[in-house]
TORMAR-138392 format. One line per 5 residues: number of its first residue (from 1); for each residue x negated, y negated, z negated of N, C-alpha, C. Coordinates in Angstrom, 2 decimals. Atoms other than C-alpha are relative to their C-alpha. Example, Ala and Ser with C-alpha at 12.3 -4.5 7.8 and 13.67 -1.06 7.14 Angstrom:
residues 2
1 = -0.89,1.19,0.00,-12.30,4.50,-7.80,-0.90,-1.20,0.00 ~ 0.82,1.19,0.06,-13.67,1.06,-7.14,0.77,-1.09,-0.73
END
This chain:
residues 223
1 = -0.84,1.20,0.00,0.00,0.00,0.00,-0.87,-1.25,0.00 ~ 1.08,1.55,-0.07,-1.50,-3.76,1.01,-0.11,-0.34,-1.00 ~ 0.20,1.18,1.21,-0.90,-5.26,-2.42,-0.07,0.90,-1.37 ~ 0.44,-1.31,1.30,-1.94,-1.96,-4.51,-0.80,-0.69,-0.74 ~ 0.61,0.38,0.72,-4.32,-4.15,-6.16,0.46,-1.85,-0.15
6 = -0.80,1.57,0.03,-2.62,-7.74,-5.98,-0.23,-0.07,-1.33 ~ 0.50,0.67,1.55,-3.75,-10.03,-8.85,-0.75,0.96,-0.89 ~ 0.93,-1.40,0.27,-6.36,-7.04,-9.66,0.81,1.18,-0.59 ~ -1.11,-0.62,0.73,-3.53,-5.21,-11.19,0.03,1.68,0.98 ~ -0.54,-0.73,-0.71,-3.08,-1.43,-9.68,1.25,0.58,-0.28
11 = -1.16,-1.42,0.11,0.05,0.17,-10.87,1.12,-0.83,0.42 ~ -1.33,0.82,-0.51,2.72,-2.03,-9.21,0.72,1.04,0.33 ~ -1.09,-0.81,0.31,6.21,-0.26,-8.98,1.27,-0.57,0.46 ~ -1.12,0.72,-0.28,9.59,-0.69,-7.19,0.35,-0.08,-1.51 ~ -0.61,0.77,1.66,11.64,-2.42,-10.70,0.98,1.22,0.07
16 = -1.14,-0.86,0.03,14.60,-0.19,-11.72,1.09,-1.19,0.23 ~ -1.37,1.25,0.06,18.24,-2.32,-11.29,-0.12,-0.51,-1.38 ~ -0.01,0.82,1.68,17.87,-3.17,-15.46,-1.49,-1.10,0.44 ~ 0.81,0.71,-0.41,14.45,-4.84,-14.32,0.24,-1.21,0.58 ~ -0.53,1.22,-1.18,15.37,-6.62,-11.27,1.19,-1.08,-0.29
21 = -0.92,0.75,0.36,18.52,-7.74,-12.70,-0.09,-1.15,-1.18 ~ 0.63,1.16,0.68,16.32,-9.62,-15.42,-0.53,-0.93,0.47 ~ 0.24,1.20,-0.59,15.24,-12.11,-12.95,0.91,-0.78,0.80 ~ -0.84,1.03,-0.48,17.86,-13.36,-11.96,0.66,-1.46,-0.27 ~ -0.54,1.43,0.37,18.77,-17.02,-12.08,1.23,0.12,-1.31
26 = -0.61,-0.03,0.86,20.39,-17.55,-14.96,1.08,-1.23,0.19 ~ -0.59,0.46,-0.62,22.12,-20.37,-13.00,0.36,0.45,1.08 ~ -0.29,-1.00,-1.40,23.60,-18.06,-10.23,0.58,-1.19,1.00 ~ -0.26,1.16,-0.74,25.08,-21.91,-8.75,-0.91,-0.12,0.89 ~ 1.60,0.60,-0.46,21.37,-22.81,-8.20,-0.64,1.58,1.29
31 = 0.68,-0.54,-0.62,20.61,-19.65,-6.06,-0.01,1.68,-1.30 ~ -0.27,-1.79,0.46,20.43,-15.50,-7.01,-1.51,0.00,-0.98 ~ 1.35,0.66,0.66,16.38,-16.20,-7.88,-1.00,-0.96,-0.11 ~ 0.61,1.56,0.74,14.31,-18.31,-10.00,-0.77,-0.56,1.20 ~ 0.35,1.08,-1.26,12.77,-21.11,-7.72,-1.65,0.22,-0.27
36 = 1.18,-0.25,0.51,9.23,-19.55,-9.01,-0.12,1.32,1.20 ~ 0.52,-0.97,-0.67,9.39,-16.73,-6.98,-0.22,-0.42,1.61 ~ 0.65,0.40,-1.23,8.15,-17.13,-3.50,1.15,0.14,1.47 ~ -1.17,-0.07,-1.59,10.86,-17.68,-0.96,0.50,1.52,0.25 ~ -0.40,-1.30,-0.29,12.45,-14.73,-1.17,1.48,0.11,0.91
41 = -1.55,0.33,-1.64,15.00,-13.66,1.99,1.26,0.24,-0.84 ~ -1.19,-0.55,0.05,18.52,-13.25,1.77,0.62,1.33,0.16 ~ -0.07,-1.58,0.26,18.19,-9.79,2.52,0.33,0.43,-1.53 ~ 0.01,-0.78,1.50,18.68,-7.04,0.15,-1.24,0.05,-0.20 ~ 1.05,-0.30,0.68,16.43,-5.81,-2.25,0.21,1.21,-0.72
46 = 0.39,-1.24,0.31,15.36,-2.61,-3.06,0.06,0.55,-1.77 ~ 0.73,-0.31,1.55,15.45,-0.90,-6.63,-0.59,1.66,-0.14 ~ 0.16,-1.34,-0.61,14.50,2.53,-7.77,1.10,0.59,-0.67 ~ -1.47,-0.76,0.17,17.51,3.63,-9.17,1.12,0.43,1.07 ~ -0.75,-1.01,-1.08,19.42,6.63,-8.02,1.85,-0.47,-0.47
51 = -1.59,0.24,-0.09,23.07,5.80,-7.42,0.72,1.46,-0.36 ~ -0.31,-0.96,0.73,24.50,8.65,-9.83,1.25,0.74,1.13 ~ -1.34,-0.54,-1.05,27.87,9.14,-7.44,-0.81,0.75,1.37 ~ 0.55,-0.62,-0.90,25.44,9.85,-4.65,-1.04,-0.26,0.12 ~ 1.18,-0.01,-0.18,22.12,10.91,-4.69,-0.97,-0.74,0.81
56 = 1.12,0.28,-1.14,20.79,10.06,-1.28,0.35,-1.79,-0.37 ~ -0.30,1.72,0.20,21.93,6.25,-2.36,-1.00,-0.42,-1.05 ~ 1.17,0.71,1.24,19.29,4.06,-4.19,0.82,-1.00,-0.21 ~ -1.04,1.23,0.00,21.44,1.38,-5.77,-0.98,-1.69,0.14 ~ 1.09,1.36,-0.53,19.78,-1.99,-4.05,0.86,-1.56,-0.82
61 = -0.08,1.10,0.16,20.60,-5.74,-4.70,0.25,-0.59,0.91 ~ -0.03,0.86,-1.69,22.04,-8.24,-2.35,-0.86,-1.44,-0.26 ~ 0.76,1.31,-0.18,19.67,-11.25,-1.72,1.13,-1.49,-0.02 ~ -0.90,1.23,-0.13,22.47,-13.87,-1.06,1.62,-0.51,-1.11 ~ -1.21,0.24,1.01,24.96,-13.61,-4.31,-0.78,0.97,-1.11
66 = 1.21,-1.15,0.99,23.73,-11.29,-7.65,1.54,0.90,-0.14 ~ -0.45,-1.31,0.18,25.77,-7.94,-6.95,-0.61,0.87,0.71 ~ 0.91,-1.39,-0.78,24.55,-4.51,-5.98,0.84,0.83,0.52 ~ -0.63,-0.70,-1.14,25.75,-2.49,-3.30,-1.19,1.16,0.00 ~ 0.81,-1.28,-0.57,24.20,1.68,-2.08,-0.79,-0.28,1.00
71 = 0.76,-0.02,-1.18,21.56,1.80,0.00,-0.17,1.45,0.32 ~ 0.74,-1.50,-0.50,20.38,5.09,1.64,-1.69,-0.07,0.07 ~ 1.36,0.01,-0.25,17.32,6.21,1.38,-1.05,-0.26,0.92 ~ 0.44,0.30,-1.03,16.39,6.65,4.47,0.36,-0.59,1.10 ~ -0.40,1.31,-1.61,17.85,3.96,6.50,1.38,0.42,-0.21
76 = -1.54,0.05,-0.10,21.26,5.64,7.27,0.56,-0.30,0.76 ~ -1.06,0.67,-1.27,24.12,4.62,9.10,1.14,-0.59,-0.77 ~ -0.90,1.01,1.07,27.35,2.88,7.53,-0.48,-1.60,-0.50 ~ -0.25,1.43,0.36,27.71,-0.80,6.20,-0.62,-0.40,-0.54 ~ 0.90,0.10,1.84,24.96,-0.17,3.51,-1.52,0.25,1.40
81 = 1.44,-0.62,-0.77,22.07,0.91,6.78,-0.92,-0.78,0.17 ~ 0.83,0.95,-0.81,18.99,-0.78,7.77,-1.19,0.49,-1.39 ~ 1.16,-0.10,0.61,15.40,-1.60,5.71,0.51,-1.37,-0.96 ~ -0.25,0.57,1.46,15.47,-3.76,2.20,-1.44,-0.54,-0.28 ~ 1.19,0.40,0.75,12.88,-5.98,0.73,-0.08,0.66,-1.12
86 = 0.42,-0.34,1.24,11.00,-5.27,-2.40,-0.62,-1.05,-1.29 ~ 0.91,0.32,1.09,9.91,-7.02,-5.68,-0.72,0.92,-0.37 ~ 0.53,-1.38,0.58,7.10,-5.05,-7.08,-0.17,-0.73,-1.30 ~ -0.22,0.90,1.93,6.89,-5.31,-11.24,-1.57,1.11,0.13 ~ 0.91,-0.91,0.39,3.79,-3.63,-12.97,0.28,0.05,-1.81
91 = 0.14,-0.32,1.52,3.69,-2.32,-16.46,1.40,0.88,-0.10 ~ -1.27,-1.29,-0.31,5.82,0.63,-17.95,0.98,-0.72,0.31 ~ -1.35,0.26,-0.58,9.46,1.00,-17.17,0.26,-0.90,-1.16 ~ -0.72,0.17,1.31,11.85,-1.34,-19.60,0.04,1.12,-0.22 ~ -0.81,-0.56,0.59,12.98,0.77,-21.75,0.41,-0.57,-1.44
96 = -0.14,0.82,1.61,13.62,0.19,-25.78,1.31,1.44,-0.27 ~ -1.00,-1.30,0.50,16.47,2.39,-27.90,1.19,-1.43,-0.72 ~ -1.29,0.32,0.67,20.10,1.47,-28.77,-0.20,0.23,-1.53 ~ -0.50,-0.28,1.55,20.65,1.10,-32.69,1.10,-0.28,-0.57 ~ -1.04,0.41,-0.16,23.89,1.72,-33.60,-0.26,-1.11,-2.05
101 = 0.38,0.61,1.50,23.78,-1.12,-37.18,1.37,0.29,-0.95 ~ -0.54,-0.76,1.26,25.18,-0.25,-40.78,1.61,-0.34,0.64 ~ -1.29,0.31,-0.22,28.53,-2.29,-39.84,1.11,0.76,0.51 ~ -0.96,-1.57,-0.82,29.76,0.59,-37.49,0.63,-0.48,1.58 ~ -0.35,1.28,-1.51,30.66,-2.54,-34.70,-0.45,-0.36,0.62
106 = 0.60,0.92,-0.96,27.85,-3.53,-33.30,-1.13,0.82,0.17 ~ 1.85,-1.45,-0.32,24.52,-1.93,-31.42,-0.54,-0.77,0.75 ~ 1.06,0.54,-0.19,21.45,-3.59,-31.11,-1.30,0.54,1.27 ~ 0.93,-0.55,-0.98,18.94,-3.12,-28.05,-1.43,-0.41,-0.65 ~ 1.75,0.78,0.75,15.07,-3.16,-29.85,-0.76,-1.00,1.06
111 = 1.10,0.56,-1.08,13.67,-4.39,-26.45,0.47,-1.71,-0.02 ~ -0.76,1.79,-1.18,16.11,-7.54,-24.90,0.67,-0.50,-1.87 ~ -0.02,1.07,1.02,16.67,-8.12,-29.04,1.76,-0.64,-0.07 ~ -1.40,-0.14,0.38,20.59,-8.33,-28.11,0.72,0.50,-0.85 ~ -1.03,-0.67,0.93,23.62,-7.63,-30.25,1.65,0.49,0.50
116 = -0.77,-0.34,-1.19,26.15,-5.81,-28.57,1.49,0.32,-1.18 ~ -0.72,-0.89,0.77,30.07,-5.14,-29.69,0.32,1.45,0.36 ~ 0.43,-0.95,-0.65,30.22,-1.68,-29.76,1.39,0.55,1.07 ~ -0.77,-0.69,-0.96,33.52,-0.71,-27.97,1.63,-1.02,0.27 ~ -1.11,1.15,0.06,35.99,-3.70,-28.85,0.20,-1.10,1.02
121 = -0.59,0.70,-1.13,38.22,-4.98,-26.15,-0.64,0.89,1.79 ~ 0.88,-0.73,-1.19,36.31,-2.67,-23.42,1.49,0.73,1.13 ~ -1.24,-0.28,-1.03,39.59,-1.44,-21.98,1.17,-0.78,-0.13 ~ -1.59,1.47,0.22,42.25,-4.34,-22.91,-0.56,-1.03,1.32 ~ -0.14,0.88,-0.74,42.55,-5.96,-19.42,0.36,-1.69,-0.39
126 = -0.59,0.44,0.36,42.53,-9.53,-19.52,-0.74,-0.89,0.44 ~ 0.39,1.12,-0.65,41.99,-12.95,-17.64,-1.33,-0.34,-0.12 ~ 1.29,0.44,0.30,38.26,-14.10,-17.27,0.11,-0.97,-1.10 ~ -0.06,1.59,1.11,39.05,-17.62,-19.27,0.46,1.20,-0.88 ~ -0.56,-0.93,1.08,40.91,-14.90,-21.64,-0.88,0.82,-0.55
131 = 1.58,-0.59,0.41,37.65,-12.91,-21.54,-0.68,-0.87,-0.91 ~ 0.89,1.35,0.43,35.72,-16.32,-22.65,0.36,0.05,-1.62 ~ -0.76,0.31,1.11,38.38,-17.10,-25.09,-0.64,0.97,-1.31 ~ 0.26,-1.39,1.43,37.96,-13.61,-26.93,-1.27,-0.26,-0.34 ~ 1.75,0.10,0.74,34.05,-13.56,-27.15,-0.15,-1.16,-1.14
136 = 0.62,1.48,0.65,33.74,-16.94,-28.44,0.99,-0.17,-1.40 ~ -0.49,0.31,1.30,36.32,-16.72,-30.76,0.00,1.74,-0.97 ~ 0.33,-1.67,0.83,35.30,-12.75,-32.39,-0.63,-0.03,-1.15 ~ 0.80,0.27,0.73,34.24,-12.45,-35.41,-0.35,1.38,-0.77 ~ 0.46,-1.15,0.28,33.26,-8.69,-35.42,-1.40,-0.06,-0.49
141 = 1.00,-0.57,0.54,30.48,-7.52,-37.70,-0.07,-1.70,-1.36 ~ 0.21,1.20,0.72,30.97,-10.81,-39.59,-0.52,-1.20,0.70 ~ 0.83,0.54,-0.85,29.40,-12.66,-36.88,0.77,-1.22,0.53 ~ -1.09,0.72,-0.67,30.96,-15.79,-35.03,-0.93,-0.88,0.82 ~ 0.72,0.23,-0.97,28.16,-16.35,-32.19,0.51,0.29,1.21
146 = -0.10,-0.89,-1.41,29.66,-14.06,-29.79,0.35,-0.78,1.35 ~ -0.17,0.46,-1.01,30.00,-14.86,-26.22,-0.02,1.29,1.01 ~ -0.46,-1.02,-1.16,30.67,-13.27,-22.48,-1.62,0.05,0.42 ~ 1.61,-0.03,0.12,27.35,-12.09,-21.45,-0.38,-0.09,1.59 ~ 0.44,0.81,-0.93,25.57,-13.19,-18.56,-0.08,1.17,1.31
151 = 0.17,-0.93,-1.36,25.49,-10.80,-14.83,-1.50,0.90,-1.16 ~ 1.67,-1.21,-0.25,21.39,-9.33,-15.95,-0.02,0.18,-1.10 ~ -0.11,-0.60,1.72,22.71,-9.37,-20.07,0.41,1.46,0.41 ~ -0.87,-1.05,0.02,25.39,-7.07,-18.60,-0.47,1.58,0.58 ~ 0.66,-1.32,-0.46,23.11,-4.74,-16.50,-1.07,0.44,-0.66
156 = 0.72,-0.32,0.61,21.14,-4.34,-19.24,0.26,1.27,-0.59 ~ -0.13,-1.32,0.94,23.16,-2.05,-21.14,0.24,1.30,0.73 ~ -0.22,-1.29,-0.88,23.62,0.44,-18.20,-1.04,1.16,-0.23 ~ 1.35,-1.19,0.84,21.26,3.57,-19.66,-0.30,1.35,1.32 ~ 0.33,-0.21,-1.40,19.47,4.38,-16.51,-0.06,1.73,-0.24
161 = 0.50,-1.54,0.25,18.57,8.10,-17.79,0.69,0.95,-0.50 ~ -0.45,-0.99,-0.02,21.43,9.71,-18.67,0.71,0.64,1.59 ~ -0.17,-0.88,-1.18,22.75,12.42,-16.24,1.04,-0.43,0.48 ~ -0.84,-0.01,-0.75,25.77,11.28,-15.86,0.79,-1.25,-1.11 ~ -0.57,1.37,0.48,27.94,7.76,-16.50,-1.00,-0.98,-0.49
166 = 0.85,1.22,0.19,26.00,4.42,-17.46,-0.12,-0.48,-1.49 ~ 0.82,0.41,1.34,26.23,3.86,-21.31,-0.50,1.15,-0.76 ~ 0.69,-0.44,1.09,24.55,4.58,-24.09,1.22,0.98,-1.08 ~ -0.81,-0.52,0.87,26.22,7.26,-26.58,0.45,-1.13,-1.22 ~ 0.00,1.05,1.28,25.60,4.46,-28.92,1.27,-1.18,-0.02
171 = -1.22,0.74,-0.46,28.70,2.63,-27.36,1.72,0.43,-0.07 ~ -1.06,-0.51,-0.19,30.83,5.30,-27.72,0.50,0.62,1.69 ~ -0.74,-0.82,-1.72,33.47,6.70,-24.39,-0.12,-1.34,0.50 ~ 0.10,0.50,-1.20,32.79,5.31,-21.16,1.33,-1.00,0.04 ~ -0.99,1.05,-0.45,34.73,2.09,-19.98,0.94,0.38,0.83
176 = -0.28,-0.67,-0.96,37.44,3.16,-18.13,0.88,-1.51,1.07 ~ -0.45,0.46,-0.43,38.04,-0.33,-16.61,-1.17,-1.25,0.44 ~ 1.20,1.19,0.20,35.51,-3.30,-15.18,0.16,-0.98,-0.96 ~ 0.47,0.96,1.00,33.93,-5.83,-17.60,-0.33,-0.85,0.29 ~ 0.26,1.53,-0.87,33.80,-9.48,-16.65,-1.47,0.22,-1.04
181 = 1.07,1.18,0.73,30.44,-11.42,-17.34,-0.16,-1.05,0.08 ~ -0.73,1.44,-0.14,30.37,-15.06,-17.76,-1.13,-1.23,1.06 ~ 1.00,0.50,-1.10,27.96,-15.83,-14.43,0.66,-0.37,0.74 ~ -0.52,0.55,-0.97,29.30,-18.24,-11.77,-0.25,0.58,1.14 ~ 0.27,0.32,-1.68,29.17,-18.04,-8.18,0.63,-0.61,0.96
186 = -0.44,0.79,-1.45,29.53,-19.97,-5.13,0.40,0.61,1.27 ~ 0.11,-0.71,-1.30,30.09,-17.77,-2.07,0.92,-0.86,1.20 ~ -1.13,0.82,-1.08,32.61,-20.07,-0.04,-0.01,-1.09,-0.86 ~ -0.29,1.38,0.25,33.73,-23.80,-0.17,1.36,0.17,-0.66 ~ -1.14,-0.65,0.41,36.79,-22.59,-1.39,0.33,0.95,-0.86
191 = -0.11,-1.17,0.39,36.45,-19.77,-3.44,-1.11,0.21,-1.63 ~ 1.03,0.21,1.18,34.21,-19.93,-6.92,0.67,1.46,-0.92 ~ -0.60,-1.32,0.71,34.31,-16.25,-8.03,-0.73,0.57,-0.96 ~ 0.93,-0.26,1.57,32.49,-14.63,-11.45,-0.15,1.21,0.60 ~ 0.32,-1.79,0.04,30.96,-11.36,-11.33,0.60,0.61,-1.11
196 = -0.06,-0.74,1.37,31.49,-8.62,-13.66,-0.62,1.60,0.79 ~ 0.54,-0.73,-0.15,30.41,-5.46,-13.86,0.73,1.82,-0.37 ~ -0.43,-0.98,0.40,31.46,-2.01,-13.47,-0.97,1.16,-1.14 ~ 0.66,-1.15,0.69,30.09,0.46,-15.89,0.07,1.37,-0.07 ~ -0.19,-1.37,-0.14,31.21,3.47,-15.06,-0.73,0.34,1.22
201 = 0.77,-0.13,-0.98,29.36,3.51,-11.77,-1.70,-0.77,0.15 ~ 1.32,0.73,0.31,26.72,0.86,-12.97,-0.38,-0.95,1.60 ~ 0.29,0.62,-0.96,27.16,-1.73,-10.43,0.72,-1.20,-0.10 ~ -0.74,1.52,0.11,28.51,-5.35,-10.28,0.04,-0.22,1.12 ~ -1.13,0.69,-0.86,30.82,-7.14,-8.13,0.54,-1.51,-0.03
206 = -0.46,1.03,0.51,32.22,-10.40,-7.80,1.25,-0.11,0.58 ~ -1.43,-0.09,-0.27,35.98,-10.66,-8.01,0.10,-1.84,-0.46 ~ -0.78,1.84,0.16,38.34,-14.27,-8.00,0.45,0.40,-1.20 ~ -0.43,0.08,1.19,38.70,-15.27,-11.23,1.22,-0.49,-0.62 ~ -1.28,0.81,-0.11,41.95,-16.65,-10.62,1.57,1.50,0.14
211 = -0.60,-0.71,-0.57,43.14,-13.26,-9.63,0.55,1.40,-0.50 ~ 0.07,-1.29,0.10,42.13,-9.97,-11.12,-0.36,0.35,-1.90 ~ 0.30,0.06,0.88,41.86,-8.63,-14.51,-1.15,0.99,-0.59 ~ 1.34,-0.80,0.30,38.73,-7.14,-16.49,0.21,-0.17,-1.63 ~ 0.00,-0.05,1.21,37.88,-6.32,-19.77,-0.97,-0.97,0.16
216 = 1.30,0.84,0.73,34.93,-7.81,-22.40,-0.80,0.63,-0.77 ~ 0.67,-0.78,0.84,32.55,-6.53,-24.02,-1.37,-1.09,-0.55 ~ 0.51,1.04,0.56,30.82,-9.36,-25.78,-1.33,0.30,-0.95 ~ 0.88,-0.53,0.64,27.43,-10.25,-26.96,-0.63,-0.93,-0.68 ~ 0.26,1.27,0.65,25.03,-12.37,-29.13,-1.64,0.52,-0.30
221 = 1.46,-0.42,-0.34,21.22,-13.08,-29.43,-0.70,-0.61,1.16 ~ 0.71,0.96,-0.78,18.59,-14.88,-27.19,0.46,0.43,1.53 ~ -0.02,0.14,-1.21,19.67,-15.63,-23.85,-1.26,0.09,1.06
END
């Protein structure tokens, strides 16, 4: 590879989607990534995560909004076909461990230092602003920080290594409905739609916030 030794460094590494999804603008208005990285295309972008529903799919990144769509491995055919840029990261994978804390409500990630609730409101459909509303006004574990958590908070908690579904045992049963997060976007002159994120497939989307309903799953801790 040309840049096997870039900045003398050798172990560079496609990112996993929890990686990649940590650089993302934290103003998703301003653009998908930070204005530090080097002109990066509108293309997709590559991760190394296997798309659990189907193997031969690596789940990629779209360059021009922050949701992730299947890629095929090898090129392919369908709506998802063609070649994908790459960020390369170096140093191990994230990882870190879920702790579920004494309270019995809330579970802590050691790495990203978040505070997660553990299963409250996760299937109660219910307006984005209604999403907002709840976080901010929760006062599970004794706490009254909470908030809607950001597109690359939300793909954090997706637990790349089990065999099958996206959380952590530490969360309890699987979501059985999408989970807003409280990241803007622009995609039309007309149209200002939020992401959220599915968890049962481990992929985000951006739906009209005017339109559709999602759960919450609310969080607290350094942005």
């Amino acid at each position: 590879m040309a840049t096997a030794n870039y900045g003398a460094l050798s172990d560079w590494r496609v990112p996993t989607l929890r990686e990649l999804a940590r650089i993302i603008s934290k103003g998703a208005l301003a653009g998908v990534w930070p204005s530090e990285m080097d002109n990066p295309s509108q293309a997709g972008w590559w991760t190394s995560t296997i798309d659990k529903a189907d193997p031969t799919m690596m789940i990629g990144m779209s360059g021009s909004w922050p949701w992730t769509e299947p890629m095929p491995v090898g090129g392919g055919g369908g709506p998802f076909a063609g070649s994908r840029y790459t960020f390369c990261v170096s140093g191990e994978p994230m990882a870190g461990a879920w702790v579920v804390n004494p309270d019995g409500v809330t579970v802590t990630h050691t790495t990203t230092g978040l505070t997660w609730h553990c299963s409250a409101s996760v299937d109660q459909a219910m307006t984005w602003d209604t999403a907002l509303q709840y976080c901010e006004t929760s006062t599970v574990g004794d706490f009254s920080d909470w908030r809607l958590p950001t597109l690359r908070e939300q793909v954090s908690v997706f637990d790349l290594d089990t065999p099958s579904g996206f959380m952590s045992d530490a969360f309890g049963p699987e979501p059985t409905t999408n989970v807003w997060t409280g990241t803007p976007n622009r995609i039309g002159a007309m149209f200002t739609e939020v992401a959220w994120a599915n968890e049962d497939t481990g992929q985000v989307r951006q739906e009209n916030i005017g339109i559709l309903l999602g759960a919450a799953r609310c969080v607290r801790g350094p942005l």
